[in-house]
VODO-973167 format. One record per atom (N, C-alpha, C): x, y, z. Coordinates in steps of 0.001 Angstrom, whole numbers, padded with zeros to 6 digits, always signed. Atoms other than C-alpha are relative to their C-alpha. Layout:
<nodes>
XYZ...
</nodes>
This chain:
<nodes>
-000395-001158-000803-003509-011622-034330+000646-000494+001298-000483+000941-001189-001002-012256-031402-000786+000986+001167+000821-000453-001057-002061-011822-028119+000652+000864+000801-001587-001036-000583-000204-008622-026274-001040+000211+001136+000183-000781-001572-000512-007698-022788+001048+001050+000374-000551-001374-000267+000329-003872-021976+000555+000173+001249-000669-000637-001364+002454-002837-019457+000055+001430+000300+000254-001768-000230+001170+000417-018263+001936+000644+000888-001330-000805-000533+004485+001033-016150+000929-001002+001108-000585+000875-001088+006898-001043-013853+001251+000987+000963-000910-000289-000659+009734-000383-011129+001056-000792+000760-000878+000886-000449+012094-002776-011357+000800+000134-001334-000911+000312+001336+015057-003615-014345-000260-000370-000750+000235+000721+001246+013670-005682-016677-001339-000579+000386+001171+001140-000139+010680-007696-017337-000049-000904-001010-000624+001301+000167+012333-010657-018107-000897-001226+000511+000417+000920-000437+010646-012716-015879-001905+000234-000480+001307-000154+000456+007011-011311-016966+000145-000488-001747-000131+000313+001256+008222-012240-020761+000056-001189-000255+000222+001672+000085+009084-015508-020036-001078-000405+000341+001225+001148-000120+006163-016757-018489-001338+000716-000704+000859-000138+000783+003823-014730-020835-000007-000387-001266-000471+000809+001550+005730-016565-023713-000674-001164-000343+000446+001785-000806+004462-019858-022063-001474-000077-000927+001078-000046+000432+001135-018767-023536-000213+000919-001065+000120-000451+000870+001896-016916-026641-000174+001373-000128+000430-001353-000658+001622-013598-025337+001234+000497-000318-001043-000701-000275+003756-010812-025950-000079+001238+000552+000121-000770-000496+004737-007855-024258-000239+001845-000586-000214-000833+000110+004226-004343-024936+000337+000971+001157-000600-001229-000757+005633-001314-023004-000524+000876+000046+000317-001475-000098+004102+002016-022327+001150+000825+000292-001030-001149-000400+006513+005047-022467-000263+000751+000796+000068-000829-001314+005351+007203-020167-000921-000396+000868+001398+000069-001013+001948+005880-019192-001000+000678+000798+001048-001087-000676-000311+008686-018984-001056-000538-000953+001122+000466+000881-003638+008330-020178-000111+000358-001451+000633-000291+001233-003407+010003-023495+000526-001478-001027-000127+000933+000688-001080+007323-024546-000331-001693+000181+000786+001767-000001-002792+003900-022755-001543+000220-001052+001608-000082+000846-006041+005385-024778+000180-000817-001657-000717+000151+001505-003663+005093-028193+000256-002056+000094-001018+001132-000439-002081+001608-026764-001344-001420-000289+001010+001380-000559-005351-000288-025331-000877-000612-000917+000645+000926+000477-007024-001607-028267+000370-001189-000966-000684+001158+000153-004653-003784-028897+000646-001091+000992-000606+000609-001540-004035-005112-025334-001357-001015+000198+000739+001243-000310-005457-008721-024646-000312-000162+001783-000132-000045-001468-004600-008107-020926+000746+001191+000172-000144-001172-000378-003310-005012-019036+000705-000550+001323-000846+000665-001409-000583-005407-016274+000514+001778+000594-000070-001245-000800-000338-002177-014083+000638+000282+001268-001442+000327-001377+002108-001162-011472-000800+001550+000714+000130-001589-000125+001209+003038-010716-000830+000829-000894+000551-000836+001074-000184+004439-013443-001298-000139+000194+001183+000371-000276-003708+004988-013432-000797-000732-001495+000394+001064+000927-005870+002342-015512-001541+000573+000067+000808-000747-000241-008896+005018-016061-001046-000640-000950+000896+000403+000753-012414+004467-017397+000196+000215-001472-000730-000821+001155-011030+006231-020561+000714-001528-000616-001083+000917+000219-008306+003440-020840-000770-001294-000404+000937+001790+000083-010728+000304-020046-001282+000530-001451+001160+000186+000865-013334+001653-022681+000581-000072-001164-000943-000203+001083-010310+002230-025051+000216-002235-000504-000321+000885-000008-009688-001589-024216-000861-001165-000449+001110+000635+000834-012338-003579-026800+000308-001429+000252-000390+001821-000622-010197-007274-026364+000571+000019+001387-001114-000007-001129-008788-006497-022832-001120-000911+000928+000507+000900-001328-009922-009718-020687+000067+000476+001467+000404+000291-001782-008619-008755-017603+001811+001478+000453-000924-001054-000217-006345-005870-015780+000858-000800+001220-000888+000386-000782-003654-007229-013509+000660+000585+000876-000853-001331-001138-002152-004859-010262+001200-000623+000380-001565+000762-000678+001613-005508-009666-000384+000933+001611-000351-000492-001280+000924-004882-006088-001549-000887+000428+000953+000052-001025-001973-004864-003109-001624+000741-000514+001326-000437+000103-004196-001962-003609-000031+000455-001231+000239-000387+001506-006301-001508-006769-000748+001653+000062+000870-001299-000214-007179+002410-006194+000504+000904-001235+000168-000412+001435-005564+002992-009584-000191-000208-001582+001142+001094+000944-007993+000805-011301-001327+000557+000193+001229+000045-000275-011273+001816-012043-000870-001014-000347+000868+000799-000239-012982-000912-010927-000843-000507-000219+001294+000017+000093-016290-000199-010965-000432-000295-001922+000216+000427+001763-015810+000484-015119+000391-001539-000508-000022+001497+000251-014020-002827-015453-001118-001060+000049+000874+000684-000538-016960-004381-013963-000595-000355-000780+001049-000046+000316-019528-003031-015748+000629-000206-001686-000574+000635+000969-017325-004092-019149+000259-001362+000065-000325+001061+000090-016998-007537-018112+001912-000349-000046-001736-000153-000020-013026-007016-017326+000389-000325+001562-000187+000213-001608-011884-009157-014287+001346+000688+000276-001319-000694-000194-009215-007219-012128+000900-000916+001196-000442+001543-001125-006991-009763-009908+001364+001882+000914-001212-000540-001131-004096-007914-007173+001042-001145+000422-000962+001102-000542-001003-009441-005705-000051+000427+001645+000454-000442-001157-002560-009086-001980+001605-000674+000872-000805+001020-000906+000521-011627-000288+001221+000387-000360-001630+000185-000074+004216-010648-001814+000850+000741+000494-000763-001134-000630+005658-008023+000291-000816+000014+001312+000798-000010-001560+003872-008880+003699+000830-000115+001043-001252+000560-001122+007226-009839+005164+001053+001509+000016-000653-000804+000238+009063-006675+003772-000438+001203+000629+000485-001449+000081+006156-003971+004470+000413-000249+001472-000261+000735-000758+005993-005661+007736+000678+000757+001108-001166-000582-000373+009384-004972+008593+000398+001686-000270-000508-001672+000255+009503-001638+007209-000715+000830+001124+001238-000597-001013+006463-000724+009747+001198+000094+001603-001086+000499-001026+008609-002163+012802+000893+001248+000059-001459-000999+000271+011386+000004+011556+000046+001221+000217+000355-001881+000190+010012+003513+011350-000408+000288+001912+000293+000285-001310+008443+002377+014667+000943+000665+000996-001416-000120-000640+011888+001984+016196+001151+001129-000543-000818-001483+000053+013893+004883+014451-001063+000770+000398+001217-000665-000749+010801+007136+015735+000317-000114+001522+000005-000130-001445+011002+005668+019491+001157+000069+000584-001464-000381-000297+014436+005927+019583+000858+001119-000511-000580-001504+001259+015321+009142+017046+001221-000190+000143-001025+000709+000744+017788+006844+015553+000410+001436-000960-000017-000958+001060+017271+009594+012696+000818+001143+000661-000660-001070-000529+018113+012144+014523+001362+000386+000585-001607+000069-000213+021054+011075+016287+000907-000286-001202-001503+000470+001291+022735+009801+013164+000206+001459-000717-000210-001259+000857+022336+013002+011656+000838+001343+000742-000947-000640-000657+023506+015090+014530+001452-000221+000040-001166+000099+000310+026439+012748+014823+000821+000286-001054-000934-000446+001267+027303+012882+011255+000367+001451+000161-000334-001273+000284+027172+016672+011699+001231+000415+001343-000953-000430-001231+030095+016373+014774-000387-000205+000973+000398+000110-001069+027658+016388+017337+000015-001524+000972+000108+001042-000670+027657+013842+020406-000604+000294+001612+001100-001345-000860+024483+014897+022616-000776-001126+000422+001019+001102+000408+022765+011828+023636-001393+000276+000997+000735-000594-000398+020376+014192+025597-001081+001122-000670+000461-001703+001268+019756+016679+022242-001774-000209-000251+001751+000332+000798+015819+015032+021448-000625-000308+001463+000630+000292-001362+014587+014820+025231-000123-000992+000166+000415+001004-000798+013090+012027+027131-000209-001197-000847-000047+001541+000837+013449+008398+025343-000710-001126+001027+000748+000452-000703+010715+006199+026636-000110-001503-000293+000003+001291+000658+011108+002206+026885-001331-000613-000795+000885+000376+000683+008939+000377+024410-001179-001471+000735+000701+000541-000807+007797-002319+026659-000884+000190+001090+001047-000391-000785+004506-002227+028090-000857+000860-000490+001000-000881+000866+003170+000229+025723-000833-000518-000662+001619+000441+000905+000249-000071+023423+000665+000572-001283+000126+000138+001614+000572-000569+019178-001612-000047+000083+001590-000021+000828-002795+000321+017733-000028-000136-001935-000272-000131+001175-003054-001257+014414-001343-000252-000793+001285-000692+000506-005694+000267+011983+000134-000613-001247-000187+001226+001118-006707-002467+009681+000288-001441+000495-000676+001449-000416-005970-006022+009995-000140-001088-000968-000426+000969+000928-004824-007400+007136+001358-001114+000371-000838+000776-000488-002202-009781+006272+001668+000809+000678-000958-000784-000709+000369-007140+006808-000030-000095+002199+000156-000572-001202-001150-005881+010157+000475-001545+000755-000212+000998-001045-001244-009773+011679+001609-000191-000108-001466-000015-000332+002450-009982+010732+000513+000986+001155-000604-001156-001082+003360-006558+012433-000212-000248+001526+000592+000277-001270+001653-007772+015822+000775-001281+000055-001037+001077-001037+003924-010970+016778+001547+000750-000138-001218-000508+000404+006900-008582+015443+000238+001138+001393+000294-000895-001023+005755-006036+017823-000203-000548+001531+000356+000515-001588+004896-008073+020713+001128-000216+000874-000951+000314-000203+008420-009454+020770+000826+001087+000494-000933-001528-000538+009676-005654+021637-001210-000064+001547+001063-000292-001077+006940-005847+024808-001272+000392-000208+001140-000934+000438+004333-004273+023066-001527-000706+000425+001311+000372-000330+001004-004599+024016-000975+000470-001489+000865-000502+001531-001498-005021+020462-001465+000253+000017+001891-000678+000270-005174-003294+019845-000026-000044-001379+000479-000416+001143-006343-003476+016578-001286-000123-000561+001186-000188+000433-009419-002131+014755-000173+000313-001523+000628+000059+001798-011454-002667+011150-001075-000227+000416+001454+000200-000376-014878-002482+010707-000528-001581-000416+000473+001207+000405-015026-006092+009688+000370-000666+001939+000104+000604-001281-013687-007175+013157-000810+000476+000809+000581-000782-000750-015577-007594+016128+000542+000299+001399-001174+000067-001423-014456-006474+019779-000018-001385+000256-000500+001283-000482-012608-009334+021597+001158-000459-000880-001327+000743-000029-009520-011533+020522-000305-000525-001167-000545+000139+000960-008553-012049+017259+001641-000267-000119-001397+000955+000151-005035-014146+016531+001032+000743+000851-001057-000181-001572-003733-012971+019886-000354+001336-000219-000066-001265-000143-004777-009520+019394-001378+000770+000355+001134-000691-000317-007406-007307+021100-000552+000571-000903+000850-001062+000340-009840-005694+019274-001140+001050+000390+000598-001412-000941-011250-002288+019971-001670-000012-001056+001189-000198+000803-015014-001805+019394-000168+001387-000882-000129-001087+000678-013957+001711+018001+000857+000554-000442-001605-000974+000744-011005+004004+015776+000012+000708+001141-000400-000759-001308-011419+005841+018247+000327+000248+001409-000576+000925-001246-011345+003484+021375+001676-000157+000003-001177+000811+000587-008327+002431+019568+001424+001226+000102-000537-001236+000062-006968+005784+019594+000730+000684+001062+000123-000834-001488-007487+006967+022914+001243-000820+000997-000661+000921-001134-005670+003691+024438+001381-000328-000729-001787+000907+000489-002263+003272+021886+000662+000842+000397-001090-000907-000589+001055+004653+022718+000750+000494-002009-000313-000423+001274+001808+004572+018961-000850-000953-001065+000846+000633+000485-000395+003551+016068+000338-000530-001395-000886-000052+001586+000455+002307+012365-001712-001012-001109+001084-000430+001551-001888+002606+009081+000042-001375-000616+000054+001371+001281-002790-000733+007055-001203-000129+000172+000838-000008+000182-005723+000135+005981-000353+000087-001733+000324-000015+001865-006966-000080+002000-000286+001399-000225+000648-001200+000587-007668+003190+000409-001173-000332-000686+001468-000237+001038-011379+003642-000496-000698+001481+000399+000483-000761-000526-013630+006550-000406-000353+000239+001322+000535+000229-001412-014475+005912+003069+001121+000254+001053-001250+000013-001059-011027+005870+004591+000850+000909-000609-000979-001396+000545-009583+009027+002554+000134+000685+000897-000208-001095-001142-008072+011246+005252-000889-000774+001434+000527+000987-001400-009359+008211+007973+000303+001137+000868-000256-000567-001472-007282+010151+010605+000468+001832-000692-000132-001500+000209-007536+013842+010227-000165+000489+001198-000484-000886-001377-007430+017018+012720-001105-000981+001209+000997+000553-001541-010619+015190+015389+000723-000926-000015-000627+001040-000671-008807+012098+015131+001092+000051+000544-001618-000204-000700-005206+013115+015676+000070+000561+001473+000356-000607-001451-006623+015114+018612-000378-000870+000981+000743+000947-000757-008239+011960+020146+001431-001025+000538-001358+000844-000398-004337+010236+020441+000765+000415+001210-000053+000073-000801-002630+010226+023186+001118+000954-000220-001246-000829+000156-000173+013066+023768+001383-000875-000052-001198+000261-000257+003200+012301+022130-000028-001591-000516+000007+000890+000585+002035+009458+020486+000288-000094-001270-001520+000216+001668+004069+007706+017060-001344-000025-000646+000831+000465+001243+002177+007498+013823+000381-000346-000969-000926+000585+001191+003592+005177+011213-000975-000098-001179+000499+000536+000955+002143+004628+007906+000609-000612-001428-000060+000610+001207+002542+002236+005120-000776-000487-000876+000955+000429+000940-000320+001545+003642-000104+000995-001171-000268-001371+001277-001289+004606+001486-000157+001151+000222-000008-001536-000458-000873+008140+001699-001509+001053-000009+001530-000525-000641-004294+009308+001502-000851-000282+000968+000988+000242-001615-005556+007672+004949+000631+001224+000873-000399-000995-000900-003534+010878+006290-000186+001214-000166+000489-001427+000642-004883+014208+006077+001455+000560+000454-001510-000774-000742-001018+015840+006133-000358+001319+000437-000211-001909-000493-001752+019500+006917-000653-000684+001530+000400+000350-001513-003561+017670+010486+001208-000464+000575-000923+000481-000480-000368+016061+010877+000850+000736+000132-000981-001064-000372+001988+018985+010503-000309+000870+001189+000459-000813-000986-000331+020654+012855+000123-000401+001476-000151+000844-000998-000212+017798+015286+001525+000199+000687-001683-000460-001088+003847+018098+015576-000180+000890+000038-000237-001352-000800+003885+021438+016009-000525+000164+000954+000556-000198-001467+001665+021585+018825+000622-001040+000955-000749+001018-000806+003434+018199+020094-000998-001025+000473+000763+001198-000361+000209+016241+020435+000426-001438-000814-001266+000591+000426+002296+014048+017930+001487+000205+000832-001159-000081-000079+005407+012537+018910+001230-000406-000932-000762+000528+001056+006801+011587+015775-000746-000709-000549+000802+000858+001082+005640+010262+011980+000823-000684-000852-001092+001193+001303+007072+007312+009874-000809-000004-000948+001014+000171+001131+005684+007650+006294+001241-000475-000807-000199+000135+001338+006210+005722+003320-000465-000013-001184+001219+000192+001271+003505+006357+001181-000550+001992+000534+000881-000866-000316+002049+010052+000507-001320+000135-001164+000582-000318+001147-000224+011209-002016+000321+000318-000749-000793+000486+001236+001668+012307-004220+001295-000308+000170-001367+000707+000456+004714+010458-005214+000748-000012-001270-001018-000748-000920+007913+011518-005249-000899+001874+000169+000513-001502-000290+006474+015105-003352+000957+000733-000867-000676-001348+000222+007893+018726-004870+001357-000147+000734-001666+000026-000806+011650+019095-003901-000377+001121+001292+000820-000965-000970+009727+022262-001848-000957-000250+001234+000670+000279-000829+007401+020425-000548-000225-000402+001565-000081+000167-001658+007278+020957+003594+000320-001035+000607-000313+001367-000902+007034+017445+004423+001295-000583-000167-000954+000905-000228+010052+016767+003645+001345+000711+000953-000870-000957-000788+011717+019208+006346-000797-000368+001262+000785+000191-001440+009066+018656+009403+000956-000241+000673-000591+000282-000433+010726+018095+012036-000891-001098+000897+000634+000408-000632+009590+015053+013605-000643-001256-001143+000360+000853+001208+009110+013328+010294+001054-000562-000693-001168+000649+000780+011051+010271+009250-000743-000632-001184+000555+000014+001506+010030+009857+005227+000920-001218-000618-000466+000989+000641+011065+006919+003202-000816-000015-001359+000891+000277+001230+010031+006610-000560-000389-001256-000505+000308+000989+000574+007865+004229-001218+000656-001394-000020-000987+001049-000202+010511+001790-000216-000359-001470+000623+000336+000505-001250+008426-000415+002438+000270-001794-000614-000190+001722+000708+007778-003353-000440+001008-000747-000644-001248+000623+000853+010958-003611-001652+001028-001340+000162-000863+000980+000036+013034-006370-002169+000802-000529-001098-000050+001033+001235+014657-008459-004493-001087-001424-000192+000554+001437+000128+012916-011243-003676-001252+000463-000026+001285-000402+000316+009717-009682-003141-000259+000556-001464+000222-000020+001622+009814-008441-006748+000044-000986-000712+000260+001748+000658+010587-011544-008300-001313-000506+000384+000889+000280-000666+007772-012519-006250-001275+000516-000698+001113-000102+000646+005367-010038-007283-000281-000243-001532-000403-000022+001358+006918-010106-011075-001610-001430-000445+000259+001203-000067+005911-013696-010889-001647-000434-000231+001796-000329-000319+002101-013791-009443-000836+001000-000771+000303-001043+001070+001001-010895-011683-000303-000543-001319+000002+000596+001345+002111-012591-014700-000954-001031+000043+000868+001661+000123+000103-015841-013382-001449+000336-000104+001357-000569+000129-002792-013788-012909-000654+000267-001406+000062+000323+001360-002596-013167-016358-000258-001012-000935+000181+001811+000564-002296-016427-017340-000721-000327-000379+001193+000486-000439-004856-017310-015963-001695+000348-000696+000985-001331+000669-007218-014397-017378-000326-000927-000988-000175-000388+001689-006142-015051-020933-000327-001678-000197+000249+001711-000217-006884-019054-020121-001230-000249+000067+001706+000463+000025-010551-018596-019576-000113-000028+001345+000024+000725-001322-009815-019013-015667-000031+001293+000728-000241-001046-000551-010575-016214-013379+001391-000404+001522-000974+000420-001062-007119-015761-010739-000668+000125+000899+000525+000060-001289-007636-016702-007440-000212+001121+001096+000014-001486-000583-007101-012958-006519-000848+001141-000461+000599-001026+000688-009777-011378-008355-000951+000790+001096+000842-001145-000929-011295-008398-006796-000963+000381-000147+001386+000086+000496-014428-007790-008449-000134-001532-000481+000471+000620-000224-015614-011080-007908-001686-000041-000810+001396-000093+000631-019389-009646-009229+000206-000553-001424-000478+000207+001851-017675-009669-013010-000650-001586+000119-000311+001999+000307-017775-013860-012999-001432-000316-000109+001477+000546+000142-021675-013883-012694-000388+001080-001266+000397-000849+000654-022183-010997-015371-000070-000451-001395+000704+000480+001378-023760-011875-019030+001475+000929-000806-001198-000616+000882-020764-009204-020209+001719-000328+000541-000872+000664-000574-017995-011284-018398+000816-000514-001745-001186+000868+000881-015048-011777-021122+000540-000902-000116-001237+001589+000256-013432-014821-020309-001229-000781-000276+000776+001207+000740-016699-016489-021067+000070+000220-001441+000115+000057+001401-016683-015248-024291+000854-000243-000363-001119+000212+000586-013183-015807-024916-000042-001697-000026-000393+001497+000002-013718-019508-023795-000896-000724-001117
</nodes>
């Protein structure tokens, strides 16, 4: 029986480069057509490994999955992996935590700066004839202000020497740090210390139950009038109806999103009219090179799986001591 690893769904041209190096080890690929659960249920008991981009990889799916060693995330966060079932099946799940840290990064920066400058805005006026460079009120220099960045991953420590270099002054808070100085950057003993003292703040935080709707109506209220709010991490750390509420009253001064909950929103859907809201789809990790990149690492994770070897990125970590751990039995 050959050995197939499923591709619940991708977003790139080909997977060329996932074919070749799953060839390396006898592996071939299958495809999902749409990648909803009725058909990974049909798919998964013939999947040796499981490589997942969006789609959700549901308890349903993993119990469907009788030889599936190990689930693979083309990306960062595994929140459409259930986890916990993998676990308790002996199914290690690895992430690609590092290949778009330079891209999101920059995309953060960016929203930043069309936001404190309503870049957006002017280009759009101009295109429409206009030449008003008074039309969006008071434009406030960026030096000397305060970045509050919520989380501090590898993203966040990039964004903070990127940011500093504009004047910025950096705060950032996670409940793993403690107050005091971390790789040149203050940390606040509270979200809400953290809150009170930025001039604009930006999201890189993981999605878990705990941080669903992190900043909702008490927190948005706790920011500083007229303060930015960028996010790239994921669209559920933002309760949006607090945020529409926020610009309209103006305790917001502008939001950079590239991530909502759902993705792509309703053509109807409000947020994409706010005023005060510059929207980007999902764009933040993109690259060429960063795809190749993640293409790449994904597949190795695999590899690795289907080798007897747990990847160096595995996220349930518990699996590797568990009596129902697959790659021992496979080895």
């Amino acid at each position: 029986m050959p050995t197939t690893v499923l591709v619940t769904d991708y977003a790139w041209p080909s997977l060329d480069v996932e074919r070749r190096i799953l060839a390396g080890v006898g592996a071939e690929v299958v495809v999902a057509t749409m990648g909803d659960e009725r058909e990974l249920v049909a798919l998964a008991p013939g999947a040796d490994a499981i490589l997942t981009n969006w789609k959700p990889v549901t308890a349903r799916v993993l119990d469907a999955a009788s030889r599936c060693t190990t689930v693979a995330r083309y990306g960062v966060g595994v929140d459409n992996i259930d986890v916990a079932r993998a676990t308790e099946l002996g199914i290690v799940v690895s992430n690609v935590p590092d290949y778009c840290i330079d891209e999101v990064s920059d995309h953060a920066i960016a929203l930043m700066l069309a936001l404190a400058r309503r870049i957006v805005d002017f280009a759009a006026q101009t295109r429409a004839g206009g030449w008003d460079n008074q039309a969006f009120g008071p434009l406030h220099r960026l030096r000397d202000r305060t970045l509050g960045l919520i989380g501090f991953g590898r993203i966040a420590r990039l964004v903070a020497p990127k940011a500093r270099a504009f004047g910025l002054g950096i705060l950032a808070y996670a409940p793993s740090l403690s107050p005091g100085a971390h790789h040149g950057v203050e940390a606040t003993a509270s979200l809400d210390e953290l809150l009170a003292r930025s001039d604009l703040v930006s999201l890189h935080a993981p999605l878990t139950p705990a941080t669903h709707h992190l900043l909702g109506p008490e927190e948005l209220a706790r920011m500083r009038p007229g303060a930015l709010l960028v996010n790239t991490a994921r669209g559920g750390l933002l309760d949006l109806e607090a945020v529409r509420a926020a610009l309209s009253d103006g305790r917001l001064g502008g939001v950079g999103l590239d991530v909502l909950d759902e993705e792509p929103p309703p053509p109807d859907d409000p947020i994409r009219g706010v005023p005060g809201v510059v929207l980007t789809p999902h764009a933040a990790f993109y690259s060429v090179e960063s795809v190749v990149e993640l293409q790449k690492k994904a597949s190795a994770n695999v590899v690795s799986a289907l080798g007897g070897t747990a990847p160096e990125t595995t996220v349930n970590p518990d699996v590797l001591g568990s009596p129902s751990l697959r790659l021992a039995r496979d080895t």
